[in-house]
N, C-alpha and C positions, 0 to 999 in steps of 0.2 A: 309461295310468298312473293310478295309483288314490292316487298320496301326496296326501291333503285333509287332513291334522290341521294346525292352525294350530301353529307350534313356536314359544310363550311360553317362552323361557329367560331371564326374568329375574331369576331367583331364581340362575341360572348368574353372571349380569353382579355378585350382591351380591356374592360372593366374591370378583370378580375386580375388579371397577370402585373406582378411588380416590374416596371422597365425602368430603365435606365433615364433613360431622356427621352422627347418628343420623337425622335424619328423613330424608335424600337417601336412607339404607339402607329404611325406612319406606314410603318414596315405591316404589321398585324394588320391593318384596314386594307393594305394594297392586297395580302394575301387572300382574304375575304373576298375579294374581286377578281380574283386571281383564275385565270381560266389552264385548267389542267392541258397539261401541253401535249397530248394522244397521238397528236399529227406528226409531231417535231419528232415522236417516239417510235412514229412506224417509219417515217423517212429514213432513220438510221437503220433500222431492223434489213426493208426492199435494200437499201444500200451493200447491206452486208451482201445479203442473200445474191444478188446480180453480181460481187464481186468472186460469189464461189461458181457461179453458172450463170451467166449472161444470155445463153440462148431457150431458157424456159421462163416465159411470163407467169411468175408466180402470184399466184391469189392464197390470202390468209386466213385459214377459217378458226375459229376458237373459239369451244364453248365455256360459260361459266360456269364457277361451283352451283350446287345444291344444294336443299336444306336436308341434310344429316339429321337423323334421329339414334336415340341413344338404343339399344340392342332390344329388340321384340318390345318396341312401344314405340307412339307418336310423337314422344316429347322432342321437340326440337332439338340438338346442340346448338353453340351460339357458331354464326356461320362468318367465313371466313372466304374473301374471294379469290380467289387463283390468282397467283400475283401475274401472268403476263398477260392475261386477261384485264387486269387492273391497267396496266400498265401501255396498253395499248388501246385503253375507250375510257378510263375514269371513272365508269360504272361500278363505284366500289362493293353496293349492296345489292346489285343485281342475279339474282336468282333466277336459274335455269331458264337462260337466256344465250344468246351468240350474236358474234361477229364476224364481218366479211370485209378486208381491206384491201382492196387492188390499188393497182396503179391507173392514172386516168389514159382514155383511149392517146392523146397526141404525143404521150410518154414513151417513146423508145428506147423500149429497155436493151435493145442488142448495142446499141451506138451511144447513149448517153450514162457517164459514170458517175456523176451528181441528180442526189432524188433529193428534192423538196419536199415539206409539206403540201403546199401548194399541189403537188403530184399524184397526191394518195385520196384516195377516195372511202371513207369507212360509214360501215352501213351497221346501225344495232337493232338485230331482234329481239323483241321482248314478247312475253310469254301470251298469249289469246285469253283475253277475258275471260276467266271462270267464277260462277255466279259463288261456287262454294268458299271458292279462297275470297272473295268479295265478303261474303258475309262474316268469314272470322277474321281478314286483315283490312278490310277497307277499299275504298277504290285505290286503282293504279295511277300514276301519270300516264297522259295521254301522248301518244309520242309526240307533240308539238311542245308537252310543256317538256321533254327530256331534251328538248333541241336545245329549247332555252338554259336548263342546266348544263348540258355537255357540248359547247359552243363547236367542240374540233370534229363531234359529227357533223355527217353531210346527210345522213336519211337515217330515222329509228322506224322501222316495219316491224308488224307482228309476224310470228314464228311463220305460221302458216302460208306467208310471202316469199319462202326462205328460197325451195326450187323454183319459183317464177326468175326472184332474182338471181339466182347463178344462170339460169340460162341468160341472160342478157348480157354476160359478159365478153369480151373480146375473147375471140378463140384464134390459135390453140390458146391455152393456160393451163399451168399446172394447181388443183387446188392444193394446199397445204396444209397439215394439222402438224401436232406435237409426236412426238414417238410414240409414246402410250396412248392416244387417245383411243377412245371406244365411238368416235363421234359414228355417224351412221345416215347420210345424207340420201333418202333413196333417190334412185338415178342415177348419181354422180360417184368420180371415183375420187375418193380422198384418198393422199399421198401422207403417209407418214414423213416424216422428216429431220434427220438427224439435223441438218445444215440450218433448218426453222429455228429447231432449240439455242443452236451453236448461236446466230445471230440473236437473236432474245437475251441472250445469256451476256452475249459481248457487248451489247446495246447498255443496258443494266448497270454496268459497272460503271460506266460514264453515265454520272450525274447531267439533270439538265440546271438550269440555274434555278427554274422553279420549283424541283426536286430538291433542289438543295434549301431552298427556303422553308419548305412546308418539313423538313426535318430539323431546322435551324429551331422552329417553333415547338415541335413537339420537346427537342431540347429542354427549351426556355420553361415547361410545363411539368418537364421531371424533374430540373435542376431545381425549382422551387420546390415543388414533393420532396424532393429529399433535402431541402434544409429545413422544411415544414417539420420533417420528421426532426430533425437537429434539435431545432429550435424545442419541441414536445418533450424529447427527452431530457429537457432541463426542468421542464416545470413538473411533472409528474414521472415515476419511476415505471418504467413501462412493468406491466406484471407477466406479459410473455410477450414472444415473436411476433405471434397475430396481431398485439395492441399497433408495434410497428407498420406493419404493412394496411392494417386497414386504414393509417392516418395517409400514407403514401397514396392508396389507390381513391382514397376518398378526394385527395388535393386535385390530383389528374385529372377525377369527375368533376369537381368545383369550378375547374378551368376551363373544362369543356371536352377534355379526352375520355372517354367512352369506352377505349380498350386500352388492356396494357398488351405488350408486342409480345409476350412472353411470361410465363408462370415465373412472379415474382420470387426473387429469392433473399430471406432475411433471416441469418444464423447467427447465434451470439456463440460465445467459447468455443467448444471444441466444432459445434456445427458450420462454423462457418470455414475449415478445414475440407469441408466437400463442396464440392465446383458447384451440384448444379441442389443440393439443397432446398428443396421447395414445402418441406413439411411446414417449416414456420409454426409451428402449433407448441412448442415448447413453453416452459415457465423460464421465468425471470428472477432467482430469486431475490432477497432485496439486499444480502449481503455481496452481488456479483459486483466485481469489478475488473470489467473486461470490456470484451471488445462485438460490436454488432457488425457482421457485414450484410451490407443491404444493394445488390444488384436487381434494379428494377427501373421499366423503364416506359412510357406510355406511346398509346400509337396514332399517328394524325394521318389523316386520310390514307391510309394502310400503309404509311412509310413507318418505320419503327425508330426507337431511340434507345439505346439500352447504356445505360450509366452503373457503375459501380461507386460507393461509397464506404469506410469502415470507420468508424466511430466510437468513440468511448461510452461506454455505460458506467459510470463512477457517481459518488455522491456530490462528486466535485465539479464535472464533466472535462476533467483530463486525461490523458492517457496514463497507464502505470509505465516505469522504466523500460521493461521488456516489449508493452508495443510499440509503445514510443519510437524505440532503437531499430526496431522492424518495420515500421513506419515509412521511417525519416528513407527506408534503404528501397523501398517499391517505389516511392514518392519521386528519388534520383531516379531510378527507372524511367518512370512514367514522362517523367519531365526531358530527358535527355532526348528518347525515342522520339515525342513530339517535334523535338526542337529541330531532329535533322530528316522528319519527313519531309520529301518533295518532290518534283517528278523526276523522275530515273533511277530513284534510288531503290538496291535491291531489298525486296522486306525480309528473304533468310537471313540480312548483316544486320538489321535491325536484331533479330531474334538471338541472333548468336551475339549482339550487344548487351543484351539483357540479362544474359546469363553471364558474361563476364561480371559485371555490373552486382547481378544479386552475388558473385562469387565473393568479390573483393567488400562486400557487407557484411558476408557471413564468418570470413577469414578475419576480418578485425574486431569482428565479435567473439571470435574463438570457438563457432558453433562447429566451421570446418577449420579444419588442420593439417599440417607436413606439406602443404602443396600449395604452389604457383598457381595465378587465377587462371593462367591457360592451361597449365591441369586440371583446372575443375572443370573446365569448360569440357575438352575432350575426354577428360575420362566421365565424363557426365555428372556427376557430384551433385551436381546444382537442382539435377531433375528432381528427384523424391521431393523438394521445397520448391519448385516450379515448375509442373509438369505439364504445362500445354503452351498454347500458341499466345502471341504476345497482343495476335488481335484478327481481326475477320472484316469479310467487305458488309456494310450494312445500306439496308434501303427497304423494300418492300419485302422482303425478309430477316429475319434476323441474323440469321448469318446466311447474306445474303448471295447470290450465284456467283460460279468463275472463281471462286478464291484457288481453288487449285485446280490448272489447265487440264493437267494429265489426272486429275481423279484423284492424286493419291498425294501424300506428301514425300516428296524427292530430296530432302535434306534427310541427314543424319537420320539414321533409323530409332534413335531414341528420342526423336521429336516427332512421333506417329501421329500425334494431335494437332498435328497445324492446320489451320484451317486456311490459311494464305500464304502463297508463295508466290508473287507476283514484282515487276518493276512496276513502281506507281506511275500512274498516269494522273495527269490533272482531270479533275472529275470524280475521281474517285472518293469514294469516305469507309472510311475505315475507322474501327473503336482502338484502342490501345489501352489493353487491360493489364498489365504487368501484378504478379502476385507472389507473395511468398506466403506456404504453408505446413502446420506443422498437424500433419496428419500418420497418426499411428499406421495405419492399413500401408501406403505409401513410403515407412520407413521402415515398414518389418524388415523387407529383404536388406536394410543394409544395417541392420543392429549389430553385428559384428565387426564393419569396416573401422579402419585405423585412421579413419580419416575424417570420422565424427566423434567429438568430445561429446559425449553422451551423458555424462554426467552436470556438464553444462546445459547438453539440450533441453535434462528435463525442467528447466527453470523457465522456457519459453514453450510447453508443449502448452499451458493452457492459454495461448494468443490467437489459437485455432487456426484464425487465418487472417489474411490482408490482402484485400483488391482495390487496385483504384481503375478507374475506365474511365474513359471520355469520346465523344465520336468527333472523327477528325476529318474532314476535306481538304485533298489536297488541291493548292493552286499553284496560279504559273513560278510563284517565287516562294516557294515551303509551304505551310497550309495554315488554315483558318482552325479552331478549335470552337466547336458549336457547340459544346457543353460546358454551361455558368457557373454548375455549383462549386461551393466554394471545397477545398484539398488542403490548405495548408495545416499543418499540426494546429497552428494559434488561429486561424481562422474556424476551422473544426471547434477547435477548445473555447472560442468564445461563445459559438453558438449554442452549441451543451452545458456550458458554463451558462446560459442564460443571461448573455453581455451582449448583445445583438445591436 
């Protein structure tokens, strides 16, 4: 497969996408123009790398994904690029293909502790003409017109260039892959590399600014998808799950996004009680009156967006008493955590905030009982109704690298599902998913306990479930919130009410 042109359709989304004012229009045309910043990405990477070993001149090889076929057939799956491949040449659609980044010859790497872009030197080979893939996918770009799309290369050669070009480089050097790679360079010795990944991974987390833009966008592109969806479910009674989700991923394509980051997930009643939920194929009957959660989110030049939303499905388009009340108590959540992300702040106090938070929700509701909210906290109470992490790093993955240093989650052993435990740093973006749910599988083990009124619970088991998400950037003075759609109970209720 030869499709490598990166497709910038943002000039498509000004026409189509609601903004605010003339600058949001502004902003979408600059990104349009916007040249992926690959150099600014490897600077950091040599940087890292020289600071764990300054006396090997390290060279960076990496190859792209492939096109995957589904089990004893030719049919394609749909292809997805290796994010630090992405992430290091722009090449989003590039197929079985590679890169080669060094540093330039008057760069001494023993004495000098700041790497520029300017410093790095990145070479993309792309695949040798073949007459058969020509005749089913069409001609390639020629590497002159990829210069042109991928400004922060310095030379696109084809594959067959590959051993001319390592020998030309300054020696010694060490070359470098990934841990697991299977690359296979004859001649040359490829070095695995634990310390390659370490710096890729530590690069990542620190957004650049124009990282942060082209997620700011895909944002702007969900948030609409999902009041699209809002707004649909006032004029017509969706008759299942799938009605929902084809209006969402149809909006994303309208706009210009091409893929969602992630197997949508849209559960009404008791379905949306499971986290990750992707059947979506249910009926809707027309006497429900209940609640949709719909966590979906679209993807712009392989940085992802993943947003959560729960909304009412009513004749009215209000919520009943009981989500309401569960609502309004994720909704404090969600808000609160936002409010004191910033840089230094630890995110296990954030988590362990949350869970006080949903405690003293559920204590005034009388769902939990006999205990102090720092009882619930520590004796865990809160889990079976909030059982995972309050949020994850996002970017060219979805839940994206480095959220937790040591592998594993190091708080409380009954918060096994974290996916981040980190102090924030500026750059960073993270989602803040806060939820409460009323999942039978999850409360069997405490049907007994004397410290759930269970006879009240069952007036809220069928609320299924409540997430709200947003993806947050932290900056130098707390952070920006890059997700528009609209959360409040009456902002919600107008748009399902069909008062927009």
């Amino acid at each position: 497969m030869y499709n490598i042109i990166i497709r910038v359709d943002a000039l498509l989304f000004c026409q189509n996408l609601k903004v605010v004012n003339r600058n949001d229009v502004t902003k979408n045309f600059i990104l349009a123009k916007m040249i992926y910043p690959s150099r600014k990405h490897a600077a950091k990477v040599f940087e890292r790398l020289l600071k764990i070993d300054h006396k090997i001149r390290p060279v960076i090889y990496l190859e792209s994904n492939r096109t995957c076929c589904r089990d004893d057939t030719d049919r394609e799956l749909s292809f997805h690029q290796e994010a630090n491949f992405m992430y290091l040449t722009g090449a989003k659609d590039l197929r079985g293909g590679s890169v080669v980044i060094n540093l330039l010859p008057e760069f001494d790497h023993q004495t000098e502790e700041k790497v520029k872009p300017e410093n790095i030197f990145t070479t993309l080979f792309i695949p040798n003409l073949d007459p058969d893939e020509v005749m089913w996918c069409g001609l390639p770009p020629k590497p002159e017109d990829l210069l042109k799309l991928l400004p922060n290369l310095n030379e696109v050669k084809y594959q067959d260039q590959l051993s001319s070009h390592l020998n030309q480089l300054i020696k010694p050097h060490s070359i470098l892959v990934l841990p697991n790679s299977k690359s296979d360079v004859k001649g040359f010795e490829l070095n695995p590399s634990a310390n390659l990944l370490k710096a890729l991974h530590q690069s990542r987390t620190i957004k650049t600014e124009e990282e942060i833009q082209i997620m700011k966008l895909a944002n702007q592109i969900s948030s609409q998808a999902h009041e699209t969806v809002m707004k649909s479910s006032s004029k017509e009674k969706f008759k299942s799950e799938t009605d929902a989700e084809l209006i969402f991923v149809n909006e994303c394509k309208r706009l210009g996004s091409n893929h969602q980051a992630y197997l949508p997930i849209f559960g009404h009643g008791i379905n949306a009680g499971t986290l990750h939920y992707v059947n979506n194929d249910e009926k809707i009957s027309e006497s429900f009156d209940g609640l949709l959660l719909m966590d979906a989110g679209c993807e712009m030049m392989g940085y992802a967006s993943d947003i959560t939303r729960t909304i009412p499905l009513s004749s009215n388009g209000k919520f009943n008493n009981q989500c309401k009340e569960i609502y309004e108590i994720v909704l404090e959540m969600q808000e609160k955590a936002i409010e004191i992300i910033a840089p230094g702040v630890d995110w296990n106090e954030i988590q362990i905030l949350m869970h006080k938070i949903a405690a003293k929700g559920l204590l005034k509701l009388g769902i939990l009982q006999n205990l102090t909210i720092d009882e619930c906290y520590e004796g865990g109470h809160v889990i079976p109704f909030f059982p995972h992490g309050i949020g994850h790093f996002l970017g060219l993955d979805t839940h994206d690298v480095d959220g937790l240093p040591n592998g594993k989650s190091t708080l409380n052993p009954a918060f096994k599902y974290l996916r981040l435990q980190r102090t924030l740093e500026v750059g960073n973006v993270v989602t803040v998913e806060p939820g409460i749910y009323f999942n039978k599988f999850l409360l069997e083990p405490f049907k007994e306990s004397k410290f759930i009124n269970h006879e009240l619970l069952k007036k809220y088991m069928n609320v299924g479930g409540i997430r709200i998400e947003d993806n947050v950037v932290v900056r130098e003075k707390g952070c920006e919130n890059l997700t528009t759609a609209v959360k409040s109970v009456e902002d919600i209720e107008r748009l399902c009410g069909g008062r927009s």
